[in-house]
N, C-alpha and C positions, 0 to 999 in steps of 0.2 A: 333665282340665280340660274343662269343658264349653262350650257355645259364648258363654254371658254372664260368665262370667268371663273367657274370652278375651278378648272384647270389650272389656272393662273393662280388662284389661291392655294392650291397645294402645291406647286412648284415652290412658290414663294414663301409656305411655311417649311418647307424639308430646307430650304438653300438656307436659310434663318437660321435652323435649329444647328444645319450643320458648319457655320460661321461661329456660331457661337461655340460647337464642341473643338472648332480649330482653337478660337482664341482661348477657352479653357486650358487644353495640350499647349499651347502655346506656356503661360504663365505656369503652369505645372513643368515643363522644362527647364522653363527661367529662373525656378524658384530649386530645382534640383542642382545648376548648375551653381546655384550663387549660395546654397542653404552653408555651407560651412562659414561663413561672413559674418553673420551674427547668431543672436542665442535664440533659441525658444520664448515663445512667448505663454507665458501662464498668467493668463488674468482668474481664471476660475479654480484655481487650486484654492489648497489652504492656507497654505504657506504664503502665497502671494499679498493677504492681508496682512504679513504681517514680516514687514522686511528685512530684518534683522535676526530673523532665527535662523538659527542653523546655519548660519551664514559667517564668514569669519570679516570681523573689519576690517577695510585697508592699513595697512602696515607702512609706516615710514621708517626712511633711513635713518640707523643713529650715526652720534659721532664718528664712531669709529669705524663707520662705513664708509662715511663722507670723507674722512683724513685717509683712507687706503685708495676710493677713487681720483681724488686729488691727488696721489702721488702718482698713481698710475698715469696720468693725464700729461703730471710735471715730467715724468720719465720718455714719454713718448712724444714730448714736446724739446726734449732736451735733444732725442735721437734724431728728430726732421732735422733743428740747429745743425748737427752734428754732417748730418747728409750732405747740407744745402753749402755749408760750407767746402765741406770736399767738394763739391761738383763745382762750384762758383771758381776753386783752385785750379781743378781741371780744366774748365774750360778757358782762363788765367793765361796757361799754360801754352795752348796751341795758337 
């Protein structure tokens, strides 16, 4: 190997290595900026085998959840009626 192709080999390995530390800094920004998005990932834990400990089940609504957001729903459905009406008189009017 002579000394220009040498040359060219080391040029060509730093420019390499340092493409690659961009795109690492790269993804480590990317992943800084975005990390509150989703959870952690634990494949190697303990716990990970084993899904349901320590972990509390999803929780549904009961009835009497459901009959309080439904009123809520009907109330706030009755106040638009209530608006739409007055405005529809107002504008009736001029």
């Amino acid at each position: 190997m002579d000394m220009d192709k040498s040359a060219v080999f080391l040029a060509g390995s730093i420019l390499i290595m340092l493409g690659f530390i961009v795109i690492v800094a790269g993804v480590v920004a990317i992943n800084n900026l975005l990390h509150k998005y989703w959870k952690p990932v634990t494949i190697f834990t303990p716990d990970s085998w084993q899904p349901f400990v320590g972990k509390t089940l999803p929780r549904y609504a009961t009835e009497d959840e459901l009959a309080n957001e439904l009123a809520k729903i009907t109330a706030t459905e009755h106040q638009l009626a209530k608006f739409t009406s007055k405005l529809n008189e107002t504008e009736g009017k001029k």
